[in-house]
C-alpha positions in Angstrom: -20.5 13.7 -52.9 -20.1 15.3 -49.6 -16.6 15.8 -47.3 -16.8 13.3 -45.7 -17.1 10.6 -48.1 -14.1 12.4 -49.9 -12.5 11.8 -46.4 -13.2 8.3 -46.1 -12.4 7.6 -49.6 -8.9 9.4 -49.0 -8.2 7.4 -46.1 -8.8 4.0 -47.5 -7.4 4.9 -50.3 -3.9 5.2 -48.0 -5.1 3.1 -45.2 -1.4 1.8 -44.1 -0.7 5.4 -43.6 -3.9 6.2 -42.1 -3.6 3.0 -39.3 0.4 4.2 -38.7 -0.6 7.7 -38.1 -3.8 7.1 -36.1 -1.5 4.5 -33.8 1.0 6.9 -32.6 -1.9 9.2 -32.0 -3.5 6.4 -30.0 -0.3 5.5 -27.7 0.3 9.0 -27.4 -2.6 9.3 -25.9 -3.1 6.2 -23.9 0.5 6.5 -22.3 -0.8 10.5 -21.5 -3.9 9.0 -20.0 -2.8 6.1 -18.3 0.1 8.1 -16.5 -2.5 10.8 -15.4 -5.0 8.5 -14.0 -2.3 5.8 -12.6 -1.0 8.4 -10.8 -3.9 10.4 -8.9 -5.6 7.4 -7.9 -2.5 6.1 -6.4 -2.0 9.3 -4.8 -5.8 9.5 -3.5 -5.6 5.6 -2.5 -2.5 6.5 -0.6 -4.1 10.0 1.4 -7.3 8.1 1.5 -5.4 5.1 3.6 -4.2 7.4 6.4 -7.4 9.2 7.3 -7.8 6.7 10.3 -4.4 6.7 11.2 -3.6 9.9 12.9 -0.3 9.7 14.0 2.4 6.5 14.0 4.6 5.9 16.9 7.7 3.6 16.1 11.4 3.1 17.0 13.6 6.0 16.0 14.5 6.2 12.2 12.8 6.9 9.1 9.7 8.3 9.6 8.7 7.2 5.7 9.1 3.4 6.7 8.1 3.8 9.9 4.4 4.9 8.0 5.2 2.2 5.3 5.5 -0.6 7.7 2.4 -0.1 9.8 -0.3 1.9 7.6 0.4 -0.3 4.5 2.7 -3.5 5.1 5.2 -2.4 2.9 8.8 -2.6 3.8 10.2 -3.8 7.2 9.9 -2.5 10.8 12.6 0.2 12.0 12.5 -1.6 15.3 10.8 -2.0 18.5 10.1 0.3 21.3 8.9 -0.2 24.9 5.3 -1.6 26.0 5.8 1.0 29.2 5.5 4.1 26.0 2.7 2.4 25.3 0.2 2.3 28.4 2.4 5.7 28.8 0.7 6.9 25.3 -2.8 4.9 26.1 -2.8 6.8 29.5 -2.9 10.2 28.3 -5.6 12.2 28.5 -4.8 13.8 24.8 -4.8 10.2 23.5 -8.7 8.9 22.4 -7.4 5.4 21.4 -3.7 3.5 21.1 -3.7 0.7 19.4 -0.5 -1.4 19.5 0.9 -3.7 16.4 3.8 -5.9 16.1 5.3 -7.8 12.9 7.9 -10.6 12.1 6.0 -12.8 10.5 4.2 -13.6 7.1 2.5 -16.5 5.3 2.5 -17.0 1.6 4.2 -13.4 1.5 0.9 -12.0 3.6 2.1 -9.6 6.5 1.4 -11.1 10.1 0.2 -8.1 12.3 -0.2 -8.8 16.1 -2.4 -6.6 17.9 -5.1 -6.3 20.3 -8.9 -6.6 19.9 -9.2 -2.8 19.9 -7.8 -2.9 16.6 -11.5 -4.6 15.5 -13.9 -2.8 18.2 -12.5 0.7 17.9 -10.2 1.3 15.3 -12.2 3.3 12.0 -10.5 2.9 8.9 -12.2 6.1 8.1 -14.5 8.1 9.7 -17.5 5.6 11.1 -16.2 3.4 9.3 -14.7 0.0 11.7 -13.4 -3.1 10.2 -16.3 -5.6 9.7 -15.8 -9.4 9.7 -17.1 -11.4 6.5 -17.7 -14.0 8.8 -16.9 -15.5 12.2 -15.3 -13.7 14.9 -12.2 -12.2 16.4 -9.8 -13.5 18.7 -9.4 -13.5 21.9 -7.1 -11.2 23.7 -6.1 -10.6 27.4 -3.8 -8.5 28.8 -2.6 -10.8 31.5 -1.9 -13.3 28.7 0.0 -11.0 26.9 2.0 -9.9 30.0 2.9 -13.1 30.3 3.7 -14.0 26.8 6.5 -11.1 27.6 7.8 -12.8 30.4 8.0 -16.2 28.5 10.0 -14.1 25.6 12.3 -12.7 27.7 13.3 -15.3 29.6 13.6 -17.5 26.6 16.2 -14.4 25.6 17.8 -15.1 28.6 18.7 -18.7 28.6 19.2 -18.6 24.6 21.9 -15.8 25.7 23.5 -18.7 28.6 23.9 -21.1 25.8 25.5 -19.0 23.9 27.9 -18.4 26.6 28.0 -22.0 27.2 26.6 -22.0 31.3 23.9 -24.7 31.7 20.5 -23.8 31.5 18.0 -24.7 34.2 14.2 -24.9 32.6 12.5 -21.8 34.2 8.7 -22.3 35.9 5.8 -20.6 33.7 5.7 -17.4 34.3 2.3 -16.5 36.5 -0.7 -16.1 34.6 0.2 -18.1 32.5 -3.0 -19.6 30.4 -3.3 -23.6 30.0 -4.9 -23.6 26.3 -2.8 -20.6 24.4 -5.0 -19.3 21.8 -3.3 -18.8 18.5 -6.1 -17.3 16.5 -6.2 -15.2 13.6 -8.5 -13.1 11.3 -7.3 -13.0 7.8 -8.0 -10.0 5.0 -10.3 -10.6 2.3 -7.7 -10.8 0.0 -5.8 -13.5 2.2 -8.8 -15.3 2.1 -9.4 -15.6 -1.7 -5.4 -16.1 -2.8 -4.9 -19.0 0.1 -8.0 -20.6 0.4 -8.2 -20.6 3.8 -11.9 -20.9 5.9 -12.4 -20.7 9.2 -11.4 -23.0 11.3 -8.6 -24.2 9.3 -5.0 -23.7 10.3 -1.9 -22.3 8.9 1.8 -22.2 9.9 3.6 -18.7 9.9 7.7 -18.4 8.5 10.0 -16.2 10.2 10.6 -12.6 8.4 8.1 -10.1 6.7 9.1 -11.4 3.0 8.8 -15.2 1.8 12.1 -16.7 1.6 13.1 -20.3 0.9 15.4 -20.1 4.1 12.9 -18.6 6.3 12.3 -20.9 9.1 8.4 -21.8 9.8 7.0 -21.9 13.1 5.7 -25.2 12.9 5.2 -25.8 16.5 2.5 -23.0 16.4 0.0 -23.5 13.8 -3.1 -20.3 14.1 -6.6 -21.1 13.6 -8.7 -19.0 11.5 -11.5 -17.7 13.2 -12.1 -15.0 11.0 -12.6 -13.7 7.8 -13.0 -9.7 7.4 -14.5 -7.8 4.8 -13.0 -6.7 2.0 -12.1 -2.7 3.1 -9.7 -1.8 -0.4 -7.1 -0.8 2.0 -3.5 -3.0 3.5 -5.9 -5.2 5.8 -7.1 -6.9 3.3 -4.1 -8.8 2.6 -2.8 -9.0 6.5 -3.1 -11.8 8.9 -3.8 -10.1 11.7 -3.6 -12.3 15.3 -4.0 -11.9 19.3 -0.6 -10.1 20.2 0.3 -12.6 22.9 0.4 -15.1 20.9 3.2 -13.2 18.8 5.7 -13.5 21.4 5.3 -17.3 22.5 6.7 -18.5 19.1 10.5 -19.2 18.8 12.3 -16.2 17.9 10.3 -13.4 19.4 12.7 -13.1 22.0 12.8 -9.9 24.1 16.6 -9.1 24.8 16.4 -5.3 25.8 15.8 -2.0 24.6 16.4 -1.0 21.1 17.5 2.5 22.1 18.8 4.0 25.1 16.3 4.4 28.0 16.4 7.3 31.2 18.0 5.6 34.3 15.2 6.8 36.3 12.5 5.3 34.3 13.9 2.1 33.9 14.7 1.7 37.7 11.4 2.5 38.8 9.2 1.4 35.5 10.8 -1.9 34.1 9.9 -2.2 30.7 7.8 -5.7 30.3 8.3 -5.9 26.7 8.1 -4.6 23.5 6.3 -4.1 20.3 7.1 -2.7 16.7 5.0 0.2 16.8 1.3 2.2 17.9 -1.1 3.9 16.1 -2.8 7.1 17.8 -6.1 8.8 17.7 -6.6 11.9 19.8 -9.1 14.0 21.2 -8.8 16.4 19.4 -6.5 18.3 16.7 -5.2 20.8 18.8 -3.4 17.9 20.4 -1.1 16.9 18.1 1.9 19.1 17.2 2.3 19.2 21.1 2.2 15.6 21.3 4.5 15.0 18.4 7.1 17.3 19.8 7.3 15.3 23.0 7.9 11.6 21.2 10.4 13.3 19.2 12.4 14.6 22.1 12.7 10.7 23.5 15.5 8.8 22.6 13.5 5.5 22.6 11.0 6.7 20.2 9.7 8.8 17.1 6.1 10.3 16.2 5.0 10.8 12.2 1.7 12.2 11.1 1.3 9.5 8.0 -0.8 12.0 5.9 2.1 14.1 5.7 4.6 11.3 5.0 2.5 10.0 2.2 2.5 13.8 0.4 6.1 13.8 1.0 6.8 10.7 -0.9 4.7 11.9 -3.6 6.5 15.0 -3.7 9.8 13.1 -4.4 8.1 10.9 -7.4 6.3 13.9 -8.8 8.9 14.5 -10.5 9.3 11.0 -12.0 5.8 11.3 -12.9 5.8 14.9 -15.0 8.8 13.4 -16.8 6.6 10.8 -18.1 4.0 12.4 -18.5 6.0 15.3 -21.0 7.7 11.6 -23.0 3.6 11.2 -23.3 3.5 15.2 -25.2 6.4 14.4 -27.0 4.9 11.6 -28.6 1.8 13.3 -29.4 4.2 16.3 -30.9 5.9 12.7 -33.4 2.4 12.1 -34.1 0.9 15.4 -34.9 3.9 15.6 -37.1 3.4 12.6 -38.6 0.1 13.4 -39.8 1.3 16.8 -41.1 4.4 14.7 -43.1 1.3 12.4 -44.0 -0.8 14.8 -45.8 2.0 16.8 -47.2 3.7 13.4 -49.1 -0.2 12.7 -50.4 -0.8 15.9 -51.9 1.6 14.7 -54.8 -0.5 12.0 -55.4 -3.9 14.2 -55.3 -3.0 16.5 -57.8 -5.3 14.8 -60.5 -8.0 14.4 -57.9 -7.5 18.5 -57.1 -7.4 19.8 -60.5 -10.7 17.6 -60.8 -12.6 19.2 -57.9 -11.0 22.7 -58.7 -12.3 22.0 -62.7 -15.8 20.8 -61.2 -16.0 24.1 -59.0 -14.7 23.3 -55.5 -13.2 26.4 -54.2 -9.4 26.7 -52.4 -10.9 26.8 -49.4 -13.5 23.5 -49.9 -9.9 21.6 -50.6 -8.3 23.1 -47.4 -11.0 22.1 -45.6 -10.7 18.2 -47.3 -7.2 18.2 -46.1 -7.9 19.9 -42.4 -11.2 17.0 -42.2 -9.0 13.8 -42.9 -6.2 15.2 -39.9 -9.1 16.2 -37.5 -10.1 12.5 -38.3 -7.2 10.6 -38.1 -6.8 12.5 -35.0 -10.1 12.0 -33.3 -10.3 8.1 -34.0 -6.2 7.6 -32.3 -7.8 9.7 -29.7 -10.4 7.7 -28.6 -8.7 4.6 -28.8 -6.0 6.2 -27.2 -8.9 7.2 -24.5 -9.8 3.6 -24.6 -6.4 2.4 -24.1 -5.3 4.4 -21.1 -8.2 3.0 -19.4 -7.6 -0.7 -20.0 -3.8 0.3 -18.9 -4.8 1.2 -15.8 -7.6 -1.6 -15.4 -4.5 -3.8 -15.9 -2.3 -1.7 -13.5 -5.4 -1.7 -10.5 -5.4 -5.5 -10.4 -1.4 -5.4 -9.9 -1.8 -2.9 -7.7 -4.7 -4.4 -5.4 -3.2 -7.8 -5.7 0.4 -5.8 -4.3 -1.5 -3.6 -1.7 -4.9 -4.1 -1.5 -5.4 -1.0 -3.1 -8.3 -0.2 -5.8 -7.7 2.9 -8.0 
């Protein structure tokens, strides 16, 4: 009779014990696992997501939400900043692309992200890598429409301000430019896509805010039309709504009632400021161009610069230290367990003396029995392991599908 069969024989023979040890061994290891994994593919999902967005340009505040609110859809705008910083920023010879983006909207709880069409024929997500459309097209974008969308916003500002002082409001003539058929088209993210239902060609109506809430007011008087789907990307765009920017500010409630922040006298008398827009993501020329760059936004009052890659290693910073306490509950479990085995074995030699004295009587040396005892731990160990292995990994199967279904992540 070999070891091993002594082993297995041992074990069944105190299977409760056995499946109790080999458990704790098992979650030990699974809650190890899972934490590990959870945590550097969140981490690498995150860095990953701001390799096409080289810096983030955004009303004055924190820089953290400022990244939060335009890389990923999370959390809500800091505030709006001028259009003029924007063909300012688009202008400059530093700057290889600008790409504007407002929000205020959602559907079904799916950000709604107005923009321009350089957001689909320039912007790379990565590296040669552009959005791609599933099917249909984008929509159509002007800059004359949009300039007039500001006017229409603003003066809606304007005589919504008059009523509120009570003067009589005279209805104003369109401003000029003014298209006859306003487009309200929209491509949707993958994700949108399959959770909705929605196909081209259909329509939806947009509610008022960046969250669901029964109170929010929907814009029923402007329903979009799908007129495309994109590709799934594993990134934040695949659960935005993302729609031509002037049609963000003819909808009720867009109104444009000023600067957020304080603006130089001389710039506004010369340069009025047409309208305004939550925030713009930069590329540049080159890498030598940014610190400089960065620096200047900064010393505005109206406006403030972040380099998302650096934001994101920040934040992980501050939870790093969330995540090591975790992950030492996860050692101190395994400690319980290895313990556990060790009380295991101890308690059972008591009830092995007869089988002892019978392998010592048939010849079996101290160190064959040692090495009975040290084979049924190393066991018990390596099958809680394994599951344990196992485990971790179906944890954080589980955990991906939350977290792609809450940001379009994949781990």
């Amino acid at each position: 009779m070999n070891l091993m069969k002594i082993v297995m024989k041992n074990m069944r023979q105190r299977a409760l014990a056995t499946w109790l040890t080999g458990t704790s061994v098992a979650l030990g290891v699974a809650l190890a696992v899972a934490i590990v994994l959870i945590k550097q593919g969140v981490q690498q999902r995150f860095e990953q997501g701001t390799l096409g967005y080289e810096m983030v340009v955004g009303a004055k505040g924190s820089p953290l939400q400022l990244v939060l609110n335009t890389v990923y859809n999370l959390d809500i705008s800091p505030g709006n900043i001028s259009w003029r910083l924007f063909e300012q920023l688009r202008a400059d010879q530093r700057v290889k692309l600008a790409v504007p983006f407002s929000v205020g909207d959602n559907f079904h709880g799916f950000r709604i992200v107005g923009t321009t069409d350089a957001f689909f024929k320039d912007f790379e997500f990565e590296p040669g890598r552009k959005p791609e459309l599933a099917g249909g097209r984008i929509f159509t974008f002007t800059e004359a429409a949009l300039k007039s969308a500001f006017q229409e916003a603003e003066q809606r500002a304007k005589e919504r301000e008059a009523k509120e002082r009570g003067e009589e409001v005279k209805p104003a003539p369109a401003p000029e430019g003014m298209p006859a058929n306003r487009p309200f088209e929209a491509v949707i993210g993958s994700t949108v896509a399959r959770e909705t239902g929605l196909q081209i060609s259909q329509t939806f109506i947009a509610a008022h805010g960046v969250q669901p809430s029964a109170e929010a007011k929907e814009h029923t008087e402007n329903p979009w039309t799908v007129v495309g789907i994109l590709a799934p990307t594993h990134t934040a765009a695949d659960r935005a709504i993302y729609i031509n920017l002037d049609s963000f500010y003819h909808i009720e409630g867009h109104e444009i009632r000023g600067p957020t922040a304080p603006v130089i006298a001389e710039e506004k008398d010369n340069d009025p400021d047409p309208g305004q827009i939550s925030s713009i993501v930069l590329k540049l020329r080159s890498p030598i161009h940014a610190f400089p760059l960065y620096r200047e936004i900064n010393d505005r009052q109206d406006a403030m610069a972040a380099f998302p890659a650096a934001e994101i290693r920040k934040l992980f910073d501050i939870v790093g230290n969330i995540d090591r306490l975790l992950f030492a509950q996860a050692i101190l479990v395994l400690i319980v367990a290895g313990v556990a085995i060790a009380v295991s074995i101890y308690n059972s030699m008591s009830e092995r003396r007869r089988e002892i004295a019978i392998l010592r009587a048939l010849g079996a040396r101290r160190a064959t029995i040692f090495s009975i005892v040290l084979l049924e731990a190393t066991t018990i160990c390596v099958v809680g392991a394994a599951a344990g292995l196992l485990g971790g990994h179906l944890v954080v199967a589980a955990a991906n599908g939350a977290l792609y279904r809450a940001s379009g992540f994949v781990i």
